[in-house]
PDB file of N, CA, C and O in Angstrom:
ATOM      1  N   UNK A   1     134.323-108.125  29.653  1.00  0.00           N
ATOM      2  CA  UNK A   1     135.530-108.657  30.258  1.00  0.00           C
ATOM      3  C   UNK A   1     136.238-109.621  29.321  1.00  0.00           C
ATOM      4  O   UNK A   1     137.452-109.808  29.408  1.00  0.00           O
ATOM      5  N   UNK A   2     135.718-110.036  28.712  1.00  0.00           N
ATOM      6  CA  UNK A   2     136.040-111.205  27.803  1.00  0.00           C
ATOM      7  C   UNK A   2     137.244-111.084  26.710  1.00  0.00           C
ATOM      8  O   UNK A   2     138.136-111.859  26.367  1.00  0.00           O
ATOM      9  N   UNK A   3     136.793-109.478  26.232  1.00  0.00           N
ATOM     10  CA  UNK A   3     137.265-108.712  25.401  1.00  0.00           C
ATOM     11  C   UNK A   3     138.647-108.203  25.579  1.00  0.00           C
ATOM     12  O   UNK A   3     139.542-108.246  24.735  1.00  0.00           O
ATOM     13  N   UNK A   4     138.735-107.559  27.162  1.00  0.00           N
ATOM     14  CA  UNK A   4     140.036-106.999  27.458  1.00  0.00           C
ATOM     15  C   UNK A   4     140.429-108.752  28.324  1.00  0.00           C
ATOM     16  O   UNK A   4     141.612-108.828  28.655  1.00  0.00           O
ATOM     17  N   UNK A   5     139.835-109.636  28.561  1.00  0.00           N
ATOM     18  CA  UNK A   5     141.016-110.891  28.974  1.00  0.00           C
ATOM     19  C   UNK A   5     141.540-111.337  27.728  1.00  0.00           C
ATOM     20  O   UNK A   5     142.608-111.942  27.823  1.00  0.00           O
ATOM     21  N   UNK A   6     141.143-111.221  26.765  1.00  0.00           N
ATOM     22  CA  UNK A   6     141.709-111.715  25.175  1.00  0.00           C
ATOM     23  C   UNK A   6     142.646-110.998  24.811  1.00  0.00           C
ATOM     24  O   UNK A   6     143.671-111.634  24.566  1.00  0.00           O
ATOM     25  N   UNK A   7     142.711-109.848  24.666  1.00  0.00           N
ATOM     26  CA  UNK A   7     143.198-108.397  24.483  1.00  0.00           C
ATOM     27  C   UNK A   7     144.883-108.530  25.641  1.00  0.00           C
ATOM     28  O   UNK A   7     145.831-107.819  25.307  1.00  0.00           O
ATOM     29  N   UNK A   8     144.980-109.133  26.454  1.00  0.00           N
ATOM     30  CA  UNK A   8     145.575-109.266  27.727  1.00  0.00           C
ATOM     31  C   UNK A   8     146.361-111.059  27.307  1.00  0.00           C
ATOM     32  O   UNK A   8     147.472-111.586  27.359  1.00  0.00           O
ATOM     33  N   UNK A   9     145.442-111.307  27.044  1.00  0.00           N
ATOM     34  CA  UNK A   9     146.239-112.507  26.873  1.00  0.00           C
ATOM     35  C   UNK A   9     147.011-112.527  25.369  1.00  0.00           C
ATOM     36  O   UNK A   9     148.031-113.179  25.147  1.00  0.00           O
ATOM     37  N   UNK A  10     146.619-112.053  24.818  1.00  0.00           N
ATOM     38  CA  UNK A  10     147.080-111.997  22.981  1.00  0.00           C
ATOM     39  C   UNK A  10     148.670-111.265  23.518  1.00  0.00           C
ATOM     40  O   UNK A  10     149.736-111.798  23.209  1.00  0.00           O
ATOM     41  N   UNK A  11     148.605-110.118  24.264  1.00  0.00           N
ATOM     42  CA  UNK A  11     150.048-109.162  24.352  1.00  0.00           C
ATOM     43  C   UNK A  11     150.988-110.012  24.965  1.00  0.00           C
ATOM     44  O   UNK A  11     152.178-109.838  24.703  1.00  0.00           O
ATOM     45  N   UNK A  12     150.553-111.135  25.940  1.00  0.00           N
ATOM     46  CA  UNK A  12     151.527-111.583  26.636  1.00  0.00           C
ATOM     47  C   UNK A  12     152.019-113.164  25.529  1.00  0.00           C
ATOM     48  O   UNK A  12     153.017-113.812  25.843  1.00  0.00           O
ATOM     49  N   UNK A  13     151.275-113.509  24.464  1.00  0.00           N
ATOM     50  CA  UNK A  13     151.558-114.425  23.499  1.00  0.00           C
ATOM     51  C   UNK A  13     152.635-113.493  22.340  1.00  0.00           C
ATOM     52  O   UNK A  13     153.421-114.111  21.622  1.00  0.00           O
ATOM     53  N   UNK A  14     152.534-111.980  22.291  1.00  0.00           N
ATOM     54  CA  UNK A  14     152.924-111.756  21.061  1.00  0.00           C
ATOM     55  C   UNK A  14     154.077-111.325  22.177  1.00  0.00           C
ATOM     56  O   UNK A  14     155.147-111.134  21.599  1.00  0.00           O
ATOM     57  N   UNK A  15     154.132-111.193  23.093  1.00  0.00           N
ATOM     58  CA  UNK A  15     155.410-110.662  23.804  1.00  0.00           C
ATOM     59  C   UNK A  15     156.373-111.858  24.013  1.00  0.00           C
ATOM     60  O   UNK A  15     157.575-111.727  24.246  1.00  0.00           O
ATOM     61  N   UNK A  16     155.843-112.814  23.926  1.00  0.00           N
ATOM     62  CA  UNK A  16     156.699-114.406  23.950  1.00  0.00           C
ATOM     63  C   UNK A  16     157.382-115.001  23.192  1.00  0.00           C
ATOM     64  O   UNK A  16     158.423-115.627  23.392  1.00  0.00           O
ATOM     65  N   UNK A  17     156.700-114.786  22.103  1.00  0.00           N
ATOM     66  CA  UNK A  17     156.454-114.538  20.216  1.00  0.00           C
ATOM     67  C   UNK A  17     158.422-114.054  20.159  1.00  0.00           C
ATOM     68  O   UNK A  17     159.497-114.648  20.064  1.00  0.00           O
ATOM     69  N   UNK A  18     157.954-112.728  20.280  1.00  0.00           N
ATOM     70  CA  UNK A  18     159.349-111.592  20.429  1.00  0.00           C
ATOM     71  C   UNK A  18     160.664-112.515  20.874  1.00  0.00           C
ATOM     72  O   UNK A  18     161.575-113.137  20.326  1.00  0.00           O
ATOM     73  N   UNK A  19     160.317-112.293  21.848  1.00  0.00           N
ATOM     74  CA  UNK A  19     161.225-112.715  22.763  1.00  0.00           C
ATOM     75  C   UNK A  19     161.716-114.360  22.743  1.00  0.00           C
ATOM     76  O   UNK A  19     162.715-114.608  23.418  1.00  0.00           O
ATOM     77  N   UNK A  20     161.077-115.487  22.015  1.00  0.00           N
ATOM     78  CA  UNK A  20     162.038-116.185  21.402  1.00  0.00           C
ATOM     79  C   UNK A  20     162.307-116.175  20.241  1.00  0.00           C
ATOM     80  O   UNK A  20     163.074-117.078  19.904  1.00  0.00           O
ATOM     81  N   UNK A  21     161.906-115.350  19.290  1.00  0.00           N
ATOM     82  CA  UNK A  21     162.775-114.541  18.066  1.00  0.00           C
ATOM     83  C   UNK A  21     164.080-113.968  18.225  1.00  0.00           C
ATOM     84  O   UNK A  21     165.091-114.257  17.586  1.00  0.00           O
ATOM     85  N   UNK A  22     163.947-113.095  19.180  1.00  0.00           N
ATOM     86  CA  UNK A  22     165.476-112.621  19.519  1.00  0.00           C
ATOM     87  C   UNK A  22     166.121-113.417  20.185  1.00  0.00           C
ATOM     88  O   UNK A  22     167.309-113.100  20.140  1.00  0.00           O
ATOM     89  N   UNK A  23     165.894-114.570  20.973  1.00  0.00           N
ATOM     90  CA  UNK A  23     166.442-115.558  21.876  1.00  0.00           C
ATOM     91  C   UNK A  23     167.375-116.389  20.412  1.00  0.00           C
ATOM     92  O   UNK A  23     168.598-116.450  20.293  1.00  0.00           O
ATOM     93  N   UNK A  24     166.675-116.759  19.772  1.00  0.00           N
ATOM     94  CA  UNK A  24     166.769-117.273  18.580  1.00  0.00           C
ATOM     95  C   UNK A  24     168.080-116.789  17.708  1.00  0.00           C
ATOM     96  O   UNK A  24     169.159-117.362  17.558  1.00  0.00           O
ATOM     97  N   UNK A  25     167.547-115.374  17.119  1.00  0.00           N
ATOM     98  CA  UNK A  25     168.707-114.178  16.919  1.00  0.00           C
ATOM     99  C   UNK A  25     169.680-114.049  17.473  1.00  0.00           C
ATOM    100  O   UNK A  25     170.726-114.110  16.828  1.00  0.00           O
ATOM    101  N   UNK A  26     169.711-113.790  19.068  1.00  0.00           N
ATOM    102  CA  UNK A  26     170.970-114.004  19.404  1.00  0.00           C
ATOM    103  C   UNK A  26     172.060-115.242  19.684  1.00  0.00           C
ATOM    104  O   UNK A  26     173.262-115.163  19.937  1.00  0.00           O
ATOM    105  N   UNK A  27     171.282-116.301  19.560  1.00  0.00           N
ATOM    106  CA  UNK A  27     171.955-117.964  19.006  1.00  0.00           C
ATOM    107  C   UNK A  27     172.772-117.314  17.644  1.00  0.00           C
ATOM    108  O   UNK A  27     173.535-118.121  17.113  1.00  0.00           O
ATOM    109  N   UNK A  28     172.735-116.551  17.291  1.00  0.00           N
ATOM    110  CA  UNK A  28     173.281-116.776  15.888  1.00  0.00           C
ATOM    111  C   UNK A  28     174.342-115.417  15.679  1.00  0.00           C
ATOM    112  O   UNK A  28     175.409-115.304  15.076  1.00  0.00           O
ATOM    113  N   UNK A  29     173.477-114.413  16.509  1.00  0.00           N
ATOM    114  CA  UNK A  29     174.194-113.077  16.756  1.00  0.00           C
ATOM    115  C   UNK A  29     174.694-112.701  18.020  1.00  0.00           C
ATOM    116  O   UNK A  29     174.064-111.712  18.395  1.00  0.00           O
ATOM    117  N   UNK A  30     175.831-113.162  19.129  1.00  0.00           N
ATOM    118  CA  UNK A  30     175.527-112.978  20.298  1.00  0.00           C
ATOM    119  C   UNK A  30     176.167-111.499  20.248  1.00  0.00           C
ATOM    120  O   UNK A  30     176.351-110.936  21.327  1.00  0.00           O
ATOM    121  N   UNK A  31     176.539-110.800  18.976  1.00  0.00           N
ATOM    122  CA  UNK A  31     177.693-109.502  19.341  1.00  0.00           C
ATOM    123  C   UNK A  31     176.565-108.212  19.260  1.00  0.00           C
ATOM    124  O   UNK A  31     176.898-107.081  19.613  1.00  0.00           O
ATOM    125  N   UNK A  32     174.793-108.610  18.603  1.00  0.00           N
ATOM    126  CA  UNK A  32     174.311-107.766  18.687  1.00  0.00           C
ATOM    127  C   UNK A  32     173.567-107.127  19.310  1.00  0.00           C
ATOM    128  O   UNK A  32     172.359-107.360  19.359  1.00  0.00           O
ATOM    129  N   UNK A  33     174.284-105.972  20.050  1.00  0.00           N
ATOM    130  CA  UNK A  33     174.200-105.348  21.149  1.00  0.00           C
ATOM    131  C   UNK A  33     172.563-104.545  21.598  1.00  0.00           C
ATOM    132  O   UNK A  33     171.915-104.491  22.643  1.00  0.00           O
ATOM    133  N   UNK A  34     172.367-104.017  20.228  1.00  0.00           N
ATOM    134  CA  UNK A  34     170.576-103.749  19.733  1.00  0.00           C
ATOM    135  C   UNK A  34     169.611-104.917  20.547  1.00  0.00           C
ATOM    136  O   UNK A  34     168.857-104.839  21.517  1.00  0.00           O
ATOM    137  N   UNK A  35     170.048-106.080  19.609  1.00  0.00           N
ATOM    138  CA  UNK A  35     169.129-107.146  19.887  1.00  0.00           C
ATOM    139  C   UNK A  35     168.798-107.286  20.959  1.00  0.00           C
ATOM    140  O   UNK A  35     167.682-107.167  21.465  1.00  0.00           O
ATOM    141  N   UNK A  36     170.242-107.687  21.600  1.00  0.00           N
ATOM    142  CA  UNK A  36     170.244-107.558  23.206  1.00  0.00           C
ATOM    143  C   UNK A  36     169.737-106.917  23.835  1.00  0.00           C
ATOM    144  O   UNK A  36     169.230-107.554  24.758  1.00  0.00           O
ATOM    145  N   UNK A  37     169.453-105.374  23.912  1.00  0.00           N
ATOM    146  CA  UNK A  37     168.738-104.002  24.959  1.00  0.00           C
ATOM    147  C   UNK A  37     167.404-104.937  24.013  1.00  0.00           C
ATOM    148  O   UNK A  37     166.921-105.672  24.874  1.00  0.00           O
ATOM    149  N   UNK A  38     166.822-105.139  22.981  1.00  0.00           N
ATOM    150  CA  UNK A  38     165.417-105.306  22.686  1.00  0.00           C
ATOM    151  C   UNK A  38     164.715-106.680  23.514  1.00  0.00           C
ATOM    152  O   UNK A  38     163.525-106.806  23.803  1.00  0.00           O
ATOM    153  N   UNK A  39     165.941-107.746  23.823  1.00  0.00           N
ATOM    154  CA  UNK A  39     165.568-108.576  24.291  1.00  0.00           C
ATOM    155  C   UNK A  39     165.100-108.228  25.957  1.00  0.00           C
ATOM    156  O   UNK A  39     164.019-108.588  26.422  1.00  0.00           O
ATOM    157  N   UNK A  40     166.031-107.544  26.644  1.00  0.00           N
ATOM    158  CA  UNK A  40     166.182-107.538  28.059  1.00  0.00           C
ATOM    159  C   UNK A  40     164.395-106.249  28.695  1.00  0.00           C
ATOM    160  O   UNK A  40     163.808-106.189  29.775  1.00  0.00           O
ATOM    161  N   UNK A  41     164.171-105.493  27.352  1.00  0.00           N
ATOM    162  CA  UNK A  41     163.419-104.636  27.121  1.00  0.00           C
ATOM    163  C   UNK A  41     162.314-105.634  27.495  1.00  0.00           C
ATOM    164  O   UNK A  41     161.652-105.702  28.531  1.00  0.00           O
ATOM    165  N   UNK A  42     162.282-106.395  26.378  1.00  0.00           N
ATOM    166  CA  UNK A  42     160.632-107.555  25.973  1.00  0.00           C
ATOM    167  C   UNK A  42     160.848-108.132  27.456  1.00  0.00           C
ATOM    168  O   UNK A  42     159.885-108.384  28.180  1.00  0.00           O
ATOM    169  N   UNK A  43     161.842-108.274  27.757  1.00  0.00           N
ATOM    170  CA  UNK A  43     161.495-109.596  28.690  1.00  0.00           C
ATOM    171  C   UNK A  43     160.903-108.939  30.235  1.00  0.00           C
ATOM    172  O   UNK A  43     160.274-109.531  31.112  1.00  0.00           O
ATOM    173  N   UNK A  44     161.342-107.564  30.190  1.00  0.00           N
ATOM    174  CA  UNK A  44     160.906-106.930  31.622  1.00  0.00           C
ATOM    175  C   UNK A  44     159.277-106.683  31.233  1.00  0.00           C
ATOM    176  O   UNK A  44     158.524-107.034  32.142  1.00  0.00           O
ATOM    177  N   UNK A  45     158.681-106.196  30.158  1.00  0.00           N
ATOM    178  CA  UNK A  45     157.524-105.828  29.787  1.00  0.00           C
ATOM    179  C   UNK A  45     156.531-106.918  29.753  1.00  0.00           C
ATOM    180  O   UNK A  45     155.308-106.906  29.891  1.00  0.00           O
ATOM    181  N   UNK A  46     157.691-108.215  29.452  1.00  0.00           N
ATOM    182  CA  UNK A  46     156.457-109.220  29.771  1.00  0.00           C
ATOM    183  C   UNK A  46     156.049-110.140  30.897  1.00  0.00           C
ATOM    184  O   UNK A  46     155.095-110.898  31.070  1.00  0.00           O
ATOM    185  N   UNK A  47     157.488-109.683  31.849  1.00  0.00           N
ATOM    186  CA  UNK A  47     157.211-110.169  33.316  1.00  0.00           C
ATOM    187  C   UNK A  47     156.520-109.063  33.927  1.00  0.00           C
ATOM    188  O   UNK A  47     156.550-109.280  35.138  1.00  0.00           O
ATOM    189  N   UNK A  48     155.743-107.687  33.629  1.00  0.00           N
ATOM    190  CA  UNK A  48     155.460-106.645  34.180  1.00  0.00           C
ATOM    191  C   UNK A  48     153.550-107.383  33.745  1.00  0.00           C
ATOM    192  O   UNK A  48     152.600-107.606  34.495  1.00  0.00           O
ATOM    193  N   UNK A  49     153.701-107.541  32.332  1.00  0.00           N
ATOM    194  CA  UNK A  49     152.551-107.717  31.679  1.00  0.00           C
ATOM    195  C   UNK A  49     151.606-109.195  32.043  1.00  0.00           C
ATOM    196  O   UNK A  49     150.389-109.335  31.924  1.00  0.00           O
ATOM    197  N   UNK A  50     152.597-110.176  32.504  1.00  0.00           N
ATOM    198  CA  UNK A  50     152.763-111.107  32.720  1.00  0.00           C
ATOM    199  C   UNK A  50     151.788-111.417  34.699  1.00  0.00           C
ATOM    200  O   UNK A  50     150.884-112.113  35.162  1.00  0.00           O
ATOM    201  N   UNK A  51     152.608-110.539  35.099  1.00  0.00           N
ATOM    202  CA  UNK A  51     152.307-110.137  37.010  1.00  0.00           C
ATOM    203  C   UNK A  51     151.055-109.536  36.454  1.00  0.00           C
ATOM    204  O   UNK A  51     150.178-110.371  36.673  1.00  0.00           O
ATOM    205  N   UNK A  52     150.594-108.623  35.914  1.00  0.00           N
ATOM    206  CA  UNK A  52     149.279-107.607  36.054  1.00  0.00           C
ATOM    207  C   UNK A  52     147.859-108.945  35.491  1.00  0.00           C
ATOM    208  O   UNK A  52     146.693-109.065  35.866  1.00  0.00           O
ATOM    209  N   UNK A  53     148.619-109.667  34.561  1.00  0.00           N
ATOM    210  CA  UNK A  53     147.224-110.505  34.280  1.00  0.00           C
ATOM    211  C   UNK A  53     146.697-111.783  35.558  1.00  0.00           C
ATOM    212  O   UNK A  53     145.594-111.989  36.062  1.00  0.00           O
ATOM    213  N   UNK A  54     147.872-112.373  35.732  1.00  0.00           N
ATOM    214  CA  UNK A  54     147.707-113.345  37.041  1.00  0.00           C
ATOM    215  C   UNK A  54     147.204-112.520  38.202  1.00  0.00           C
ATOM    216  O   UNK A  54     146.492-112.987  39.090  1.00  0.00           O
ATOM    217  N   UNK A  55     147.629-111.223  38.142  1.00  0.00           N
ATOM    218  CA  UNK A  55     146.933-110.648  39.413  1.00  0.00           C
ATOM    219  C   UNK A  55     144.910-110.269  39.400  1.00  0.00           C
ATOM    220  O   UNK A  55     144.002-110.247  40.231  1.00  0.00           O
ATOM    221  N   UNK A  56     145.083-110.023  37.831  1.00  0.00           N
ATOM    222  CA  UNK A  56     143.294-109.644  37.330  1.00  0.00           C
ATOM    223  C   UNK A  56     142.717-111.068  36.688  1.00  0.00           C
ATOM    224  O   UNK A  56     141.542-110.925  36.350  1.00  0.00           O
ATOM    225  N   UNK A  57     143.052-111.933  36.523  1.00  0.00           N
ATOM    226  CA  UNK A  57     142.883-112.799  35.453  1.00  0.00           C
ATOM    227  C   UNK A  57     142.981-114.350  36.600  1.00  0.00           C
ATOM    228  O   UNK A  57     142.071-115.157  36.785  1.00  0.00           O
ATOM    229  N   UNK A  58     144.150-114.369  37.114  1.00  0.00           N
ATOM    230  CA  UNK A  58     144.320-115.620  38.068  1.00  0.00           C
ATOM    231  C   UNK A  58     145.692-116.415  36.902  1.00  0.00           C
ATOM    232  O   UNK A  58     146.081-116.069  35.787  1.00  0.00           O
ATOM    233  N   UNK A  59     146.089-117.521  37.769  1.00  0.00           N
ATOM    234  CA  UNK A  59     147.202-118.046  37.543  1.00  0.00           C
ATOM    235  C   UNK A  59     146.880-118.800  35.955  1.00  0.00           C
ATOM    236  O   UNK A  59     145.859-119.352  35.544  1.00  0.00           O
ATOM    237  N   UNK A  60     148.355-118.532  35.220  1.00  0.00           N
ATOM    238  CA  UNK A  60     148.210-118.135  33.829  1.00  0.00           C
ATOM    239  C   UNK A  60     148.774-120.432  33.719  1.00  0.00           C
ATOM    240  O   UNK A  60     148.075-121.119  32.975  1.00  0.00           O
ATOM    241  N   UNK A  61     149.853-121.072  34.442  1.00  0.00           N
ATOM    242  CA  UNK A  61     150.640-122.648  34.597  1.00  0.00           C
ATOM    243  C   UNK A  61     149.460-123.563  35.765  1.00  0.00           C
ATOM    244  O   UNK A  61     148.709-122.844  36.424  1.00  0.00           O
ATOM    245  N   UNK A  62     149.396-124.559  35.890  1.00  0.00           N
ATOM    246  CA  UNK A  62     149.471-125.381  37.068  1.00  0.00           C
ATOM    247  C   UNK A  62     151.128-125.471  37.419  1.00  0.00           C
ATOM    248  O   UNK A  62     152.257-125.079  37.124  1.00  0.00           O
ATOM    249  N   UNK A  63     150.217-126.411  38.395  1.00  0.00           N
ATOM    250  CA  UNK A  63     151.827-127.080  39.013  1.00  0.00           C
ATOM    251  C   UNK A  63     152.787-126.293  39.694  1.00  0.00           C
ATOM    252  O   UNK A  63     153.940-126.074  39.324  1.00  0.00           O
ATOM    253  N   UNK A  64     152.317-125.951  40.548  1.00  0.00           N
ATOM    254  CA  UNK A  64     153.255-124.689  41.394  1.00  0.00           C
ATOM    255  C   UNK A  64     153.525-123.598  40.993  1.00  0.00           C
ATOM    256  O   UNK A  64     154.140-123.036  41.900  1.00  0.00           O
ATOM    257  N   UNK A  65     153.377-122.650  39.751  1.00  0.00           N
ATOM    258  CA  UNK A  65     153.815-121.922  39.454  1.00  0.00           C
ATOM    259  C   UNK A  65     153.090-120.372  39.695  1.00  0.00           C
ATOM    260  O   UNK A  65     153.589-119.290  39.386  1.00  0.00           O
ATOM    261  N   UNK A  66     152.181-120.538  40.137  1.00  0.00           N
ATOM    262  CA  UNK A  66     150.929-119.593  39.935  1.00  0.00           C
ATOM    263  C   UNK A  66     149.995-119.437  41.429  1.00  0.00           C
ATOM    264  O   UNK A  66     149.080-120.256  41.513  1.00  0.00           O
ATOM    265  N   UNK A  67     150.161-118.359  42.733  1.00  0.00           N
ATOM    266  CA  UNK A  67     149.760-118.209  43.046  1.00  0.00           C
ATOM    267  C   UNK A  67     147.880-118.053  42.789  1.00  0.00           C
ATOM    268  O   UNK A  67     147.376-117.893  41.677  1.00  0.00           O
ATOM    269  N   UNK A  68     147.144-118.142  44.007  1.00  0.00           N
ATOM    270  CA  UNK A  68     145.868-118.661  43.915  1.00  0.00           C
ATOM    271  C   UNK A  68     145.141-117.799  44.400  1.00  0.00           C
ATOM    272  O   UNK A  68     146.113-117.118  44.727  1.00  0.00           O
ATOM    273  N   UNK A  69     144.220-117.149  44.780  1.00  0.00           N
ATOM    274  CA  UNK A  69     143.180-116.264  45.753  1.00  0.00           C
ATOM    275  C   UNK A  69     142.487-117.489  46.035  1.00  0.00           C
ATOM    276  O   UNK A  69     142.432-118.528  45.378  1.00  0.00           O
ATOM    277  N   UNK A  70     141.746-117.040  47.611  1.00  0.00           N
ATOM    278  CA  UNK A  70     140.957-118.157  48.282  1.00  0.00           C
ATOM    279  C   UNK A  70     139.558-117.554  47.317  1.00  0.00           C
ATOM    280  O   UNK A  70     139.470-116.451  46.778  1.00  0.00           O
ATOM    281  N   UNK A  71     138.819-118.372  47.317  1.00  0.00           N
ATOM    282  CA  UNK A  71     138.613-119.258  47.307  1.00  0.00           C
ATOM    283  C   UNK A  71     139.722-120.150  46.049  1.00  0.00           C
ATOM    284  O   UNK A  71     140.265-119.317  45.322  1.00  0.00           O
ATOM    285  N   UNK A  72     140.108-121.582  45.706  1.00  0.00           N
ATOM    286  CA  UNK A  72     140.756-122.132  44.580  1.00  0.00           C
ATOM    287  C   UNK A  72     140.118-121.408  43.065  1.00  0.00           C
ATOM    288  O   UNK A  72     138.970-121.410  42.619  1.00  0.00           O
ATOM    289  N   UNK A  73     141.366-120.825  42.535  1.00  0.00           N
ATOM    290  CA  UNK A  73     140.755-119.733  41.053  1.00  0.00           C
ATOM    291  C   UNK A  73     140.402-121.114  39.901  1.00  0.00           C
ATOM    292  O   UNK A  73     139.327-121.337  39.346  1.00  0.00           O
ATOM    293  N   UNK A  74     141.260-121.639  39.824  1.00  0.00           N
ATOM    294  CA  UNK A  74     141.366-122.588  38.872  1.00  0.00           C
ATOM    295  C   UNK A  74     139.820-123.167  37.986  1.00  0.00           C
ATOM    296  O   UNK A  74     139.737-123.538  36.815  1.00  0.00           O
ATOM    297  N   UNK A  75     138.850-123.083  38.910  1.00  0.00           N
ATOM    298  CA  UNK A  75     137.705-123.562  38.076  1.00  0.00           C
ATOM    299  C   UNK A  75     136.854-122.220  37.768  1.00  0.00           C
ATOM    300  O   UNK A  75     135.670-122.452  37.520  1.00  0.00           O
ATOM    301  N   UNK A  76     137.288-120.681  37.734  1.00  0.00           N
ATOM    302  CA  UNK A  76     136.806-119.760  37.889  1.00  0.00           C
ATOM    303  C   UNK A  76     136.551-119.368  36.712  1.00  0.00           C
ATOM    304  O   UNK A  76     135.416-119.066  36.342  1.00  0.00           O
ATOM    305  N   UNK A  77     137.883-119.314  35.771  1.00  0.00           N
ATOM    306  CA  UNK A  77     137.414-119.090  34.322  1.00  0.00           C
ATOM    307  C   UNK A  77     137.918-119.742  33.461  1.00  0.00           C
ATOM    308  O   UNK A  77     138.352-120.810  33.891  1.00  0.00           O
ATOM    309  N   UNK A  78     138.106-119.532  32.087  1.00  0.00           N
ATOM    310  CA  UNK A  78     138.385-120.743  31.361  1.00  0.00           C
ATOM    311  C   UNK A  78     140.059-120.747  31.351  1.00  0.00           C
ATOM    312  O   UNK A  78     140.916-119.939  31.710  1.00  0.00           O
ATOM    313  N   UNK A  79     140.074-122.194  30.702  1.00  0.00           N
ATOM    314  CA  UNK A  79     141.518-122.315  30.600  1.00  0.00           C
ATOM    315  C   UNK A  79     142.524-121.318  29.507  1.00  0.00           C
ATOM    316  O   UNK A  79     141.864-121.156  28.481  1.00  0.00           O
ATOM    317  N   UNK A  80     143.626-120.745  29.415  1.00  0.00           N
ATOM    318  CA  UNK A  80     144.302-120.001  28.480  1.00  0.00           C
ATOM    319  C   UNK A  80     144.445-120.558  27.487  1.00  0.00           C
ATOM    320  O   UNK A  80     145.191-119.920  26.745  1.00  0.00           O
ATOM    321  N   UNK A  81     144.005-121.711  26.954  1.00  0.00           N
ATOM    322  CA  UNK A  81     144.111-122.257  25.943  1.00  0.00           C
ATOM    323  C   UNK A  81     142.770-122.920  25.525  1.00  0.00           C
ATOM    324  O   UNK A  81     142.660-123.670  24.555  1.00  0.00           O
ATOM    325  N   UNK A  82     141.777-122.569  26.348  1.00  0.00           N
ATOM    326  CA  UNK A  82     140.377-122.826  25.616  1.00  0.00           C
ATOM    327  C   UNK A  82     139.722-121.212  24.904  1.00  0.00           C
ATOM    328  O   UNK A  82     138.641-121.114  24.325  1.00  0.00           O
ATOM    329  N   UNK A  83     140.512-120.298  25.099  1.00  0.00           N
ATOM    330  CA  UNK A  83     139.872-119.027  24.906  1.00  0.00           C
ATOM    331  C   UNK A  83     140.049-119.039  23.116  1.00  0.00           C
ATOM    332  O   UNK A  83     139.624-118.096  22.448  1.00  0.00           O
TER     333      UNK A  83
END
């Protein structure tokens, strides 16, 4: 499990990655229309990619942002930034 939660968490870092690259890009390019379909692309794939891990994995923020399963997930596995 360890393997595919790493594997799962790495896609949704390199999908973030992307996506303020082109956020970035289009600060500078707003006429390019490419960029744009690549941005709106990343950003659905990583709210898709994003929902499937919080749903197998548990809530990715504190602080309101992140639905919970009973029992409280939070002390269940490690933190996304201790992995």
């Amino acid at each position: 499990m360890t393997t595919r939660y790493n594997e799962e968490f790495e896609k949704l870092m390199a999908l973030q990655f992307a996506i303020v690259e082109l956020n970035l890009f289009l600060d500078t390019h707003p006429e390019s229309e490419q960029a744009l379909q690549d941005y709106n692309r990343l950003i659905e794939q990583f709210e898709v990619a994003k929902k499937m891990y919080i749903e197998k994995h548990g809530p990715l923020v504190n602080f309101g942002y992140g639905k919970s399963r009973f029992p409280w997930q939070w002390v269940n596995e490690p933190w996304p930034w201790d992995m």
